[in-house]
C-alpha positions in Angstrom: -8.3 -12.1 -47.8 -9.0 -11.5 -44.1 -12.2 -9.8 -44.8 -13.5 -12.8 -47.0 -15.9 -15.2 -45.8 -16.9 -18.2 -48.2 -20.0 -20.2 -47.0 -21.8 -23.2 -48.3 -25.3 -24.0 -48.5 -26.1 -27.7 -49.0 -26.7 -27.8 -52.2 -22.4 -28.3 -53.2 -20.3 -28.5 -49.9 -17.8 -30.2 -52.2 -17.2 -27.4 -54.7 -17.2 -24.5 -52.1 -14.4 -26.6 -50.0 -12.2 -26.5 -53.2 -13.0 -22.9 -53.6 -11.6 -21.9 -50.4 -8.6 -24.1 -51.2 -7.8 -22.6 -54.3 -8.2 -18.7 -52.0 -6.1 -19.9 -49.4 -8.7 -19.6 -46.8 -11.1 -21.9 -44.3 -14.9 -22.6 -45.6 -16.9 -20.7 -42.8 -19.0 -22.4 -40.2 -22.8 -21.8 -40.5 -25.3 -24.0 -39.0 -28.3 -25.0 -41.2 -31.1 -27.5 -39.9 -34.9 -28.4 -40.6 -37.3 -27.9 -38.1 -39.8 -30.8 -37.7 -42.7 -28.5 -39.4 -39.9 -28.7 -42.5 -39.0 -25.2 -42.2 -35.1 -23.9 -42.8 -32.9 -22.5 -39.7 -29.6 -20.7 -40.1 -27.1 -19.4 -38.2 -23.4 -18.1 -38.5 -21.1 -19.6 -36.0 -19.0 -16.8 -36.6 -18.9 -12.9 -37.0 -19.8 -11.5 -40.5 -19.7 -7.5 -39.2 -17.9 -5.6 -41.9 -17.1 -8.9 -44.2 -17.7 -9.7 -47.9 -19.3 -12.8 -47.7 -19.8 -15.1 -50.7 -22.1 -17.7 -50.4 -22.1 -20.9 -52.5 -25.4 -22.7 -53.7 -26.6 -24.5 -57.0 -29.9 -24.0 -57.5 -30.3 -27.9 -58.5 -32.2 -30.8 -57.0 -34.0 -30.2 -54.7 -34.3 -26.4 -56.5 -36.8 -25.1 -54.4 -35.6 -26.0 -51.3 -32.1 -24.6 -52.2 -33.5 -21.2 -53.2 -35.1 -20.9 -50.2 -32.2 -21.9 -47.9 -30.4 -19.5 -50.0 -32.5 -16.4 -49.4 -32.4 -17.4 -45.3 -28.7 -17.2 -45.2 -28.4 -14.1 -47.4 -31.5 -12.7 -45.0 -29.0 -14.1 -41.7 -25.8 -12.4 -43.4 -27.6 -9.3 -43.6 -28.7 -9.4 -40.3 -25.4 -10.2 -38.9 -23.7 -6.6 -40.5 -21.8 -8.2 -43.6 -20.5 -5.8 -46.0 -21.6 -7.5 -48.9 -23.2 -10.2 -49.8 -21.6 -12.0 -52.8 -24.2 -15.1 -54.3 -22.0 -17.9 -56.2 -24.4 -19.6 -58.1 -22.7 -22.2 -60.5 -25.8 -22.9 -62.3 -28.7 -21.1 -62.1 -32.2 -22.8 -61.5 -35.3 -21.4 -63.6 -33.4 -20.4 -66.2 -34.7 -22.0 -69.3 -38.1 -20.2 -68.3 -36.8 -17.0 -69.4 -39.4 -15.8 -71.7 -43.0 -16.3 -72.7 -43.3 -18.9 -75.4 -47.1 -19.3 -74.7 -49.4 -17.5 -73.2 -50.1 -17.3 -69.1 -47.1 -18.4 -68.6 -44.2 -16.8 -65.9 -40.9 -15.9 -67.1 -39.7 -17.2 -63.5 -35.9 -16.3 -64.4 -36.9 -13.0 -63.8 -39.0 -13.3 -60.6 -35.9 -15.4 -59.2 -33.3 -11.9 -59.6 -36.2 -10.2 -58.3 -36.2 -12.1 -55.4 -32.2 -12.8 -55.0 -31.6 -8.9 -55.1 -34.6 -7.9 -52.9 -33.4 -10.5 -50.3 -29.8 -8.4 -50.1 -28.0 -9.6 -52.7 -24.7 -7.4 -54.1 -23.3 -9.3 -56.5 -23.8 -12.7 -58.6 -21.1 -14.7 -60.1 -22.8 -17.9 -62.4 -21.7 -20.2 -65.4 -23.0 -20.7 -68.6 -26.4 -19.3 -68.4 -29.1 -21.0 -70.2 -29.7 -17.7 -71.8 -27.3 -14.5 -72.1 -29.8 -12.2 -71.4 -30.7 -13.2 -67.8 -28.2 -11.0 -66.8 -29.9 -8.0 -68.2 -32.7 -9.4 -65.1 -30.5 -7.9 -62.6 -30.1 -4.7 -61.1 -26.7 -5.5 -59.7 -23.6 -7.2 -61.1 -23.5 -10.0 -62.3 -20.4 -11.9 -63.6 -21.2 -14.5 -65.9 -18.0 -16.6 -66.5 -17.6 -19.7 -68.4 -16.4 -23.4 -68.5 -15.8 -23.5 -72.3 -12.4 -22.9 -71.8 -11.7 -25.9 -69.4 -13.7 -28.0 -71.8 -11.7 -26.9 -74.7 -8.2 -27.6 -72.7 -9.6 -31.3 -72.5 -10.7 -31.8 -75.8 -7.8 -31.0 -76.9 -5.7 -33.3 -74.7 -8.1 -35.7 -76.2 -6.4 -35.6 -79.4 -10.0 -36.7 -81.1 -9.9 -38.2 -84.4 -11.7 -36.6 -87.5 -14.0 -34.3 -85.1 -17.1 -32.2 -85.2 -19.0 -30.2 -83.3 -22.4 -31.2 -83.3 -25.3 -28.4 -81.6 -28.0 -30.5 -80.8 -30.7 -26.9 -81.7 -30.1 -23.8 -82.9 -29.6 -22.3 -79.7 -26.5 -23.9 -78.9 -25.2 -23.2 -82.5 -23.2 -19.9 -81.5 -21.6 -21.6 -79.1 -21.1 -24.8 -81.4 -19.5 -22.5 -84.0 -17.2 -21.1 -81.8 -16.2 -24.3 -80.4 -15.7 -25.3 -83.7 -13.3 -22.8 -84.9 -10.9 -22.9 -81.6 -10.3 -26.5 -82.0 -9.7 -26.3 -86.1 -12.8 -28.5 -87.1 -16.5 -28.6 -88.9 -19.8 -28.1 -87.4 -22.8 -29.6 -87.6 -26.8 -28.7 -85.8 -29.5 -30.6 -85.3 -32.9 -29.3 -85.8 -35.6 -30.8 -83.2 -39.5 -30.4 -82.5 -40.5 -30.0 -78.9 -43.9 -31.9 -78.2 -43.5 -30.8 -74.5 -40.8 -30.5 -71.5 -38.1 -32.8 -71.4 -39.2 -34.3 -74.7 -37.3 -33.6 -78.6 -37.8 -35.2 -81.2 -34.9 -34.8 -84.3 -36.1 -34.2 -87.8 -33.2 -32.7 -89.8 -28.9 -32.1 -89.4 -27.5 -29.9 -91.1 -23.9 -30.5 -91.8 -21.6 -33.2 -93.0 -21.4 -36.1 -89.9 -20.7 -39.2 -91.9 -17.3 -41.1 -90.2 -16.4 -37.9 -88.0 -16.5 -38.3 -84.3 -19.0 -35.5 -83.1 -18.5 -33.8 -80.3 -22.2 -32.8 -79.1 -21.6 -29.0 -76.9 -25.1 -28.0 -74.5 -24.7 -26.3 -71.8 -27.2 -28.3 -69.4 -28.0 -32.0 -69.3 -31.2 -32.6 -68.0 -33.1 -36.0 -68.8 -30.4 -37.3 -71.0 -33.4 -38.4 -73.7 -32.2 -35.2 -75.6 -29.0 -36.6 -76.0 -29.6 -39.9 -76.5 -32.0 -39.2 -79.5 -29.0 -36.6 -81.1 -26.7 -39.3 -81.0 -28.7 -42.4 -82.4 -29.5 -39.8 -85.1 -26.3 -39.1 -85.6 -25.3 -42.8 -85.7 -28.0 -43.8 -88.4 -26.1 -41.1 -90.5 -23.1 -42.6 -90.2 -21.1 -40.6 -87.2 -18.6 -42.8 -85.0 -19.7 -42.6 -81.3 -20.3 -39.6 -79.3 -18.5 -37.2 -76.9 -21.3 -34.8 -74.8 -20.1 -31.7 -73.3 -21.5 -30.1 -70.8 -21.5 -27.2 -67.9 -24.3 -28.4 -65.8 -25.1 -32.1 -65.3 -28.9 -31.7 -63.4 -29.4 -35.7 -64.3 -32.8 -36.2 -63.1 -34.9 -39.8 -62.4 -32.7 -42.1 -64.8 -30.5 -40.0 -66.7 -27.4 -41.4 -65.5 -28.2 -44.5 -66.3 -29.9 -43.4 -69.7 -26.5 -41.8 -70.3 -24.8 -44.8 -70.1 -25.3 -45.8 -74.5 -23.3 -47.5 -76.6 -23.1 -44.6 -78.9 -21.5 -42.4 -76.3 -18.0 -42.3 -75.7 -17.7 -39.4 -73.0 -19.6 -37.2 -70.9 -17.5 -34.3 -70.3 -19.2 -31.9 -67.9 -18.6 -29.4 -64.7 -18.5 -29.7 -60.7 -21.0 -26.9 -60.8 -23.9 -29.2 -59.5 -22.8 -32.2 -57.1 -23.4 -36.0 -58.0 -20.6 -37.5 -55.7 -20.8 -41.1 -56.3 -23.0 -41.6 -59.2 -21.4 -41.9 -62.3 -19.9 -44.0 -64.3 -16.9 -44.9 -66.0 -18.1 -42.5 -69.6 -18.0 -39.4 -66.9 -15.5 -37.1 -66.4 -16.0 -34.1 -64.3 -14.2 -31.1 -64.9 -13.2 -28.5 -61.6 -15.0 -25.3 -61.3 -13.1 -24.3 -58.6 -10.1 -22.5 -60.1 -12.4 -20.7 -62.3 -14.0 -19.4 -59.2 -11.8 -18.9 -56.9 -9.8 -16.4 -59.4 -13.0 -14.7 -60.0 -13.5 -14.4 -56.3 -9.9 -12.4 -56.0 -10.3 -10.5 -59.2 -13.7 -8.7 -57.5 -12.3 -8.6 -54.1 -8.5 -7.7 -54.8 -9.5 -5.6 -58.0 -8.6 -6.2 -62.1 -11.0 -7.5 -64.7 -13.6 -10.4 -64.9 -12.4 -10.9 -68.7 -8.7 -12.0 -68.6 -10.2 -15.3 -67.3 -11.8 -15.8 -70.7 -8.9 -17.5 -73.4 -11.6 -17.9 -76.2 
């Protein structure tokens, strides 16, 4: 690993600290300030000549500022002679605007690989895309790996009572189905109307949720009022309270709080985006960080991206 270099942006200091902990290695030093006019300034405060250097940044809250600090360190790494110039990218900003669904509207998903791999990029490692085909946006590698596994390993230490998985759209039901058949149980999906952005409204479930405990699977929590209308819907129909699972917790304005229902038991989701010291007691936050640093040696030591998928 003495050619590895594993720096941060600000965007999850935490998570790329346990990376390097889990590769045996020290987080580089880089130096990233504001200027007074607001404007981002990097620099390395060590050599990158002839290095593969991975670079860890969430593309959450603030998400533009994050993208941008990102492309000034990749444009800095590149600069600076690195090898390569590896983007770790737990979750990946933009992407539920991945297609047209009206017209003039941008499929921004898109422009953001544009921009990552005109900026320098080599490679990008993610979780749990909000769509598959994103990755089809790149020209270069991209190694999608996933947290269903580690969700699984906890539900199943759970021991959960008369379960079911519960999709709360059709999109998710794939990913419900499978769920449902590695932990031996029914499933159930919601179908919901979308007046706007951040707004659902529940009109049918199909599926048997009377006295079961669902067990609601999506890969990104934004708003929480999703959720919180899937399980009061579910609870009027008889289901026992609610476990939500999760990769990507974005929790934006209230949703913490919002989260924080009587019909919810759990909220199992990911370190991919970083909310140190704001949850409560219904949150448990699973590590990313094995999951990634074994990616990290698979690509750099050689072997394939697959054996870290169980299901």
């Amino acid at each position: 690993m003495t050619n590895i270099k594993v720096f941060s942006g600000s965007s999850n200091l935490p998570l790329a600290k346990k990376i390097t902990e889990q590769l045996g290695i020290t987080l580089g030093e880089v130096t990233i300030s504001r200027q007074q006019s607001g404007e981002i300034y990097v620099s390395y405060d060590e050599s990158l000549r002839n290095c593969d250097v991975f670079l860890v940044q969430s593309l959450s809250h603030p998400v533009n500022e994050h993208l941008v600090e990102l492309l000034i360190m990749m444009d800095a790494a590149k600069r600076a002679s690195a090898k390569t110039i590896n983007i770790v990218m737990p979750y990946y900003g933009y992407a539920r605007q991945e297609r047209k669904s009206a017209p003039r509207e941008p499929i921004s998903a898109k422009m953001v690989a544009d921009v990552l791999t005109t900026a320098g990029a080599n490679r990008i490692i993610t979780i749990d895309l909000h769509a598959d085909p994103i990755q089809g946006f790149f020209e270069i590698t991209v190694d999608h790996l996933t947290a269903l596994d580690t969700i699984i390993d906890y539900l199943r230490s759970k021991n959960i009572v008369n379960p079911v998985v519960v999709s709360p759209d059709a999109g998710r039901a794939t990913v419900a189905e499978k769920l449902a058949g590695l932990i031996d149980c029914p499933f159930a999906i919601m179908i919901k109307n979308r007046p706007a952005h951040n707004q659902s409204e529940i009109t049918h479930i199909i599926g048997e949720v009377e006295g079961m405990t669902p067990i609601i699977i999506e890969d990104l929590i934004d708003t929480g009022s999703t959720i919180v209308n899937v399980v009061e819907a579910l609870k009027k129909r008889g289901a026992h309270n609610a476990y939500i699972c999760a990769t990507h917790g974005l929790f934006s304005g209230n949703a913490v709080q919002k989260l924080d229902h009587p019909n919810i038991e759990e909220i199992v989701i990911t370190d991919t985006i970083n909310h140190e010291g704001e949850y409560t007691d219904k949150f448990v936050v699973l590590p990313m960080s094995p999951l990634i640093g074994t990616a990290i040696k698979i690509i750099t030591e050689g072997g394939s991206i697959a054996t870290l998928f169980k299901s």
